[in-house]
C-alpha positions as CSV (number, residue, x, y, z in Angstrom):
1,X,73.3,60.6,130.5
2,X,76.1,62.9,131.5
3,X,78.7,59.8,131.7
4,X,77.7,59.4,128.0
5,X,77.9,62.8,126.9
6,X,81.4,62.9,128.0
7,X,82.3,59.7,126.1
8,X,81.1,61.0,123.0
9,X,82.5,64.1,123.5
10,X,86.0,63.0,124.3
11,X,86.0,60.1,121.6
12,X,84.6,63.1,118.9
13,X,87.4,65.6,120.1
14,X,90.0,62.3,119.7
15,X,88.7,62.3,116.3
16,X,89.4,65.5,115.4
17,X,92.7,65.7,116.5
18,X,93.6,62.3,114.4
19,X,92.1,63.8,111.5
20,X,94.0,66.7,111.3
21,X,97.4,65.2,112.4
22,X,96.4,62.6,109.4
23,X,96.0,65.2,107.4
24,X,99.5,66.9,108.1
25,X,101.0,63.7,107.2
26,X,99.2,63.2,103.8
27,X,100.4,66.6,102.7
28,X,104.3,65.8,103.6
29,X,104.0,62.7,101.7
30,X,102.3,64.5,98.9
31,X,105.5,67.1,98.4
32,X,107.9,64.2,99.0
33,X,109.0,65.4,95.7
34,X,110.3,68.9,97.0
35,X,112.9,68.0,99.8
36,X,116.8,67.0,98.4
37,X,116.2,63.8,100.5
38,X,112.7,61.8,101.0
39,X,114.4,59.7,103.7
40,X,114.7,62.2,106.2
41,X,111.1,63.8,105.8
42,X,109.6,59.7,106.4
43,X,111.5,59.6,109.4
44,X,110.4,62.7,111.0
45,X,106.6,61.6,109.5
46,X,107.0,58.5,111.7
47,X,108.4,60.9,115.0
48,X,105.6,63.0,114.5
49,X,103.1,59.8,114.6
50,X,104.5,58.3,117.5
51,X,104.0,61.8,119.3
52,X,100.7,62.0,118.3
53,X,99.3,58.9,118.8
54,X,101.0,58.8,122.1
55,X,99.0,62.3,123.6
56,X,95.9,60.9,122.1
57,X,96.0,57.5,123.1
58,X,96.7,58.0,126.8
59,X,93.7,57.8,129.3
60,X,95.0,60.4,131.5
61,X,93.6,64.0,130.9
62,X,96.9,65.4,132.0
63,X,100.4,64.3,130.1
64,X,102.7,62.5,131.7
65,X,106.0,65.0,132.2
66,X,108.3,62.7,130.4
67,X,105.6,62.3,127.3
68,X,105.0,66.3,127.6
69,X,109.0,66.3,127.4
70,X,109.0,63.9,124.5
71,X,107.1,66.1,122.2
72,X,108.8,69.5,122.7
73,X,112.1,67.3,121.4
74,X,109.5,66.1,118.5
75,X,108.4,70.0,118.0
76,X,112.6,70.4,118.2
77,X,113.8,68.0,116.1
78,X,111.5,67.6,113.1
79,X,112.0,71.2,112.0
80,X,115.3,70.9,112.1
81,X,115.4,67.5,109.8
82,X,112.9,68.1,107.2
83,X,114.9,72.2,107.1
84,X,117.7,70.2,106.3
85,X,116.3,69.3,103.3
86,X,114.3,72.2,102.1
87,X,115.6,75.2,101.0
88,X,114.3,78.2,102.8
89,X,114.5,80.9,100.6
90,X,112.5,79.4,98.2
91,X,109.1,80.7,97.3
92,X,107.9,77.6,96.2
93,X,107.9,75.1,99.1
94,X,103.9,74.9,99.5
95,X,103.2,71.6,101.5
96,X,106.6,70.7,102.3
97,X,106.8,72.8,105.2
98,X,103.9,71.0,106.9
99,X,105.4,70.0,109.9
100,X,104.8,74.0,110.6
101,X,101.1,73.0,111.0
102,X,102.4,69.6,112.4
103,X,103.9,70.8,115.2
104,X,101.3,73.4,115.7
105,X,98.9,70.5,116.1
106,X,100.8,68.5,118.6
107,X,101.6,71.4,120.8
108,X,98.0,72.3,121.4
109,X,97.1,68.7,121.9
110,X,100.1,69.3,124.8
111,X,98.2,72.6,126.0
112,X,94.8,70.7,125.9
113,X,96.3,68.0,127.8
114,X,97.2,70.4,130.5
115,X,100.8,71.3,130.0
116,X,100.4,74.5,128.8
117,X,103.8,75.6,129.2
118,X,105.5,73.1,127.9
119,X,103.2,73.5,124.8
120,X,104.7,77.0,125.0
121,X,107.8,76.4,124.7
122,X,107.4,73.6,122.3
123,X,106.4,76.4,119.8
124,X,108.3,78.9,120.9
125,X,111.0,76.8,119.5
126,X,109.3,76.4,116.4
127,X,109.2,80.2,116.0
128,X,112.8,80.1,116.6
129,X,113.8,77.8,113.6
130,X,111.4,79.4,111.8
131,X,113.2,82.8,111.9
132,X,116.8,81.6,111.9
133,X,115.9,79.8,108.9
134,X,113.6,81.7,106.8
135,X,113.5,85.1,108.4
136,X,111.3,87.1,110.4
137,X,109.1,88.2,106.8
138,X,108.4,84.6,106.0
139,X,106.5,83.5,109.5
140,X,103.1,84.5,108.2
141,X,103.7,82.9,104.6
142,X,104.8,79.1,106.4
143,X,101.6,79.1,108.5
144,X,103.8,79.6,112.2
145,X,101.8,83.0,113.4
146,X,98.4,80.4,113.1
147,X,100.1,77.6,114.8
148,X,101.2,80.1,117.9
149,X,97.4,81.1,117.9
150,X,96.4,77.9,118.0
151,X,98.8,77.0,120.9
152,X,97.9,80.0,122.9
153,X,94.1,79.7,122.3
154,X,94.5,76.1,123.9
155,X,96.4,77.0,126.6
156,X,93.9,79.7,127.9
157,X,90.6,77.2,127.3
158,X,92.8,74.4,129.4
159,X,92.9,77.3,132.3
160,X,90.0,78.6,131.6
161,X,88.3,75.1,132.2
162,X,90.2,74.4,135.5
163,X,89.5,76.9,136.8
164,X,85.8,76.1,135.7
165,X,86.6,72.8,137.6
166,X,87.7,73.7,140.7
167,X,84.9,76.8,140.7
168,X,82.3,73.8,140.5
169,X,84.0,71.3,142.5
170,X,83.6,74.6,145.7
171,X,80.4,75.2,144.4
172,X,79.3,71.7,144.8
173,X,81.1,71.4,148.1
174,X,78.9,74.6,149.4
175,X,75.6,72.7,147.8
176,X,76.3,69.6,150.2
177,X,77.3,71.8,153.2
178,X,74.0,74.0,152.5
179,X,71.8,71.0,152.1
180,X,73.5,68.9,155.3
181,X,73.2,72.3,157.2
182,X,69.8,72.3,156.5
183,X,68.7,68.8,157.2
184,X,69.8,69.4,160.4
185,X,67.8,72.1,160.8
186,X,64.7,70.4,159.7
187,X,65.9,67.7,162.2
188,X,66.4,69.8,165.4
189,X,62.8,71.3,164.5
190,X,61.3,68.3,163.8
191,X,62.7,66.9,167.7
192,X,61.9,70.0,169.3
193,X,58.0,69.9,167.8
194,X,58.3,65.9,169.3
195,X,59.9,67.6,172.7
196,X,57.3,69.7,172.8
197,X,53.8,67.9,172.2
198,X,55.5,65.3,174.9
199,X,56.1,68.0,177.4
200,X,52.4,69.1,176.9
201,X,50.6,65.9,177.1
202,X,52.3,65.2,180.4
203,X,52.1,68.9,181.5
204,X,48.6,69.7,180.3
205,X,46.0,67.9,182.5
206,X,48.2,68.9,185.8
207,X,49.0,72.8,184.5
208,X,44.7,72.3,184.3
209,X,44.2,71.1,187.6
210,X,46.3,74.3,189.0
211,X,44.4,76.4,186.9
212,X,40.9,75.5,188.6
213,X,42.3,75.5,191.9
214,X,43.9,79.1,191.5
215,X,47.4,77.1,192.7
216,X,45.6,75.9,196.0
217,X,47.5,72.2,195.3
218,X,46.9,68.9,197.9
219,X,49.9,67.1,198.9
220,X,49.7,64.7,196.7
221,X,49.5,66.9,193.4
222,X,52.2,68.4,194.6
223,X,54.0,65.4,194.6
224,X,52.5,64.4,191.2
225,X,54.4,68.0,189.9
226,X,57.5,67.0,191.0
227,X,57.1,63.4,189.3
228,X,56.2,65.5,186.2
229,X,59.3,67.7,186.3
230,X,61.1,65.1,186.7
231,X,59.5,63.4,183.5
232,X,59.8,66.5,181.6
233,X,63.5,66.7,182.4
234,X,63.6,63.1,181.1
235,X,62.6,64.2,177.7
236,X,65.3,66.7,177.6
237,X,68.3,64.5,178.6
238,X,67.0,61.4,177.9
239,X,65.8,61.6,174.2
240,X,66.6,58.6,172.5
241,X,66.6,56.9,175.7
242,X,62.5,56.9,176.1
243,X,59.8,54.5,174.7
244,X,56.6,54.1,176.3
245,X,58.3,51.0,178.5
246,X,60.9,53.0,179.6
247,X,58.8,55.8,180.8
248,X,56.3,53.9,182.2
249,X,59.1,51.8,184.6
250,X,60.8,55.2,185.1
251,X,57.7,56.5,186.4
252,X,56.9,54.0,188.6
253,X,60.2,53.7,190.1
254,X,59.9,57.5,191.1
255,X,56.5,56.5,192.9
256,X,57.8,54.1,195.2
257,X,60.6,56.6,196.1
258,X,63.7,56.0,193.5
259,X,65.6,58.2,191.7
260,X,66.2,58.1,188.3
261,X,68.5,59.8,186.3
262,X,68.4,59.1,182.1
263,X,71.6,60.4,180.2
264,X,71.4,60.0,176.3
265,X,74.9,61.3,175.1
266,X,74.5,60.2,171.4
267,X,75.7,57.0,171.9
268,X,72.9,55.4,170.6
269,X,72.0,57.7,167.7
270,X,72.9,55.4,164.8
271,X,70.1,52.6,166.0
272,X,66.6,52.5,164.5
273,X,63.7,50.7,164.2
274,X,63.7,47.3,166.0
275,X,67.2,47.0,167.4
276,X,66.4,50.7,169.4
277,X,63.3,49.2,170.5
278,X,65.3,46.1,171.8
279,X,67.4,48.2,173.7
280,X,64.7,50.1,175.1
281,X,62.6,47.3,176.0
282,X,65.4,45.7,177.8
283,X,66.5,48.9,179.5
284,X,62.9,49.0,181.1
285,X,62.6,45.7,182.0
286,X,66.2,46.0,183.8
287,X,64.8,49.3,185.5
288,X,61.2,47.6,186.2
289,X,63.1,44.7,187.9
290,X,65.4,46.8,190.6
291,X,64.9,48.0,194.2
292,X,68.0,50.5,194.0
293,X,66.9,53.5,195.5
294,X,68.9,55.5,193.1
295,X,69.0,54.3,189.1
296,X,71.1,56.0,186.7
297,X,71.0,54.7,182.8
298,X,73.3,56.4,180.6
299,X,74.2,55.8,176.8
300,X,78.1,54.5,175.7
301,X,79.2,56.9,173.5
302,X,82.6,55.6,173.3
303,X,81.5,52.1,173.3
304,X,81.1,49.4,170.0
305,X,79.8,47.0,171.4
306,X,77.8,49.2,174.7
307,X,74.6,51.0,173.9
308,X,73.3,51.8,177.8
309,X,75.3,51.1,180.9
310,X,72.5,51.0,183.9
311,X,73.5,50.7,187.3
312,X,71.8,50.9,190.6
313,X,72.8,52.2,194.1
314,X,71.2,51.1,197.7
315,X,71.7,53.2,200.1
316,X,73.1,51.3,203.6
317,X,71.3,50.2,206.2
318,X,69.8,53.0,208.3
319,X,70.5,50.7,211.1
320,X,74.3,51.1,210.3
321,X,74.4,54.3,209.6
322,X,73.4,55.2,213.1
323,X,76.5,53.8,214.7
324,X,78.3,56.9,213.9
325,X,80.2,58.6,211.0
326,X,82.7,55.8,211.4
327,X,80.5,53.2,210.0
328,X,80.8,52.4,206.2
329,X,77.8,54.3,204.6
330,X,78.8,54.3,201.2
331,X,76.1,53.3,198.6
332,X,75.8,49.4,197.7
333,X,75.7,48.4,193.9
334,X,72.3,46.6,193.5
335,X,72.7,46.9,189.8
336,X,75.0,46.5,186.8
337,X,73.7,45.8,183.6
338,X,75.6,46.6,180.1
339,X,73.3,46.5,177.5
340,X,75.1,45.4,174.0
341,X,74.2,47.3,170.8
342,X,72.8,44.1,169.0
343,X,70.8,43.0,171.4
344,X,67.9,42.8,169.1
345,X,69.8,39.6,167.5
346,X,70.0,38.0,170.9
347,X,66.1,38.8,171.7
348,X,64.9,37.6,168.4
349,X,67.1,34.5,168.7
């Protein structure tokens, strides 16, 4: 609707302009009659026609400098040709001095066309001719005090509405960086509500149990808080990293006596649906499948192609490590595994 608006107002306001330029035409060729020459006064009709369909015609809002140029010679030379022929002393000229108007015209179609100060200076020349060849008295009776107003009314509206322009263009940026600012908002409170019923359903039935036993815990719930921290802290740094696969392998990795560390750094934030569940299901199959004692899964942030790296570490043989500080006790690799970004294409296929 506002597309259309536009249209119709740009192709009205085209109109307009036409019609009045027309209209400056027909009256010189109505007081053909008056000049000492009719030649002159159809060639500067046909200069003043090129100029003026020229700034209409164009699809750009702003002039080109060389047409902007072009029509401040027009608004030069045609007074000067058709002043040639007309006497201007006389008090009977009427329409043959209607390239006053004329000139008026193109100049604020210049100003509208955002060169305002060429459009300026276009009739400032007019002004000039005007005096020099009829005197100061006579610039109200020829029409050039209303062209001037004209010229200057246009060139403040074609500021005016840049600077409307740019106010709404900053306007509009501030909308966008109010309304991202605040979807992100919404987002971090919509994760941390998510962060925080997980953290209660796991902590819940244990922060219970401690509750009816006044803190008096058995080994084994003891153990069973750590696990819980641990899962807690999982939620925090893991995020995306966590389906119920993941943290059902992650948890049972920590019972038999593994540690596992889960690093979501954002590399997988741009992957939904069923290609994040691919990657998830394969990350806890790869952790479900491995003895390492210690398991580290971590997202690629920097990585295309990458969305988890998961690698496992053995520690040595006990047996070797007892030989002295000598012996090579540096972790083993048990595990490697990259997991690629479209791995849901490769699962489905």
């Amino acid at each position: 609707m506002m597309a259309g608006s536009m249209v119709v107002s740009r192709t009205l306001a085209l109109i307009v302009a036409a019609f009045f330029s027309g209209y400056h035409v027909l009256l010189g060729v109505y007081s053909l009659d008056q000049p000492a020459s009719a030649a002159p006064i159809v060639a500067a009709m046909g200069l003043y026609i090129v100029a003026t369909v020229a700034s209409l015609w164009t699809s750009r809002m702003r002039l080109s400098l060389p047409l902007a140029l072009f029509n401040v010679g027009v608004s030069v030379a045609i007074p000067l040709i058709v002043g040639s022929q007309l006497d201007g002393s006389s008090d009977k000229l009427g329409y043959a001095t209607w390239y006053v108007a004329a000139i008026g015209t193109l100049m604020t179609i210049t100003a509208a066309r955002k060169r305002p100060q060429l459009a300026l200076l276009g009739v400032g020349m007019l002004v000039l001719h005007s005096v020099v060849w009829a005197g100061v008295g006579e610039l109200g009776h020829l029409g050039v005090i209303g062209s001037v107003v004209w010229v200057v009314a246009a060139t403040l509206l074609s500021r005016a509405l840049v600077k409307a322009n740019r106010d709404a263009r900053q306007y509009g940026r501030a909308e966008r960086e109010a309304s991202g600012w605040h979807a992100a908002q919404e987002a971090h409170l919509y994760e941390r509500q998510v962060r925080l019923t997980q953290t209660m359903r796991l902590a819940m039935p244990m922060l219970r149990r401690i509750s009816e036993s006044d803190g008096d815990l058995s080994a084994d719930d003891r153990q069973e808080c750590r696990l819980l921290e641990a899962a807690i802290r999982d939620e925090i740094r893991g995020r995306r990293l966590l389906n119920h696969a993941v943290r059902e392998q992650v948890m049972a990795a920590r019972r038999r006596g593994a540690s596992v560390t889960l690093l979501d750094e954002g590399g997988i934030d741009d992957l939904n649906g069923s290609a994040l569940e691919s990657v998830l299901n394969t990350l806890a199959t790869a952790i479900g499948g491995t003895t390492a004692d210690r398991i580290i899964a971590r997202t690629s942030a920097d990585s295309e192609t990458i969305a988890v790296t998961v690698v496992g570490l053995s520690s040595p043989d006990p047996a070797v490590s007892a030989l002295g500080p000598d012996s090579s006790g540096e972790e083993e690799v048990d595990l490697w595994i990259e997991i690629p970004r479209k791995v849901a294409r490769v699962v489905s296929g």
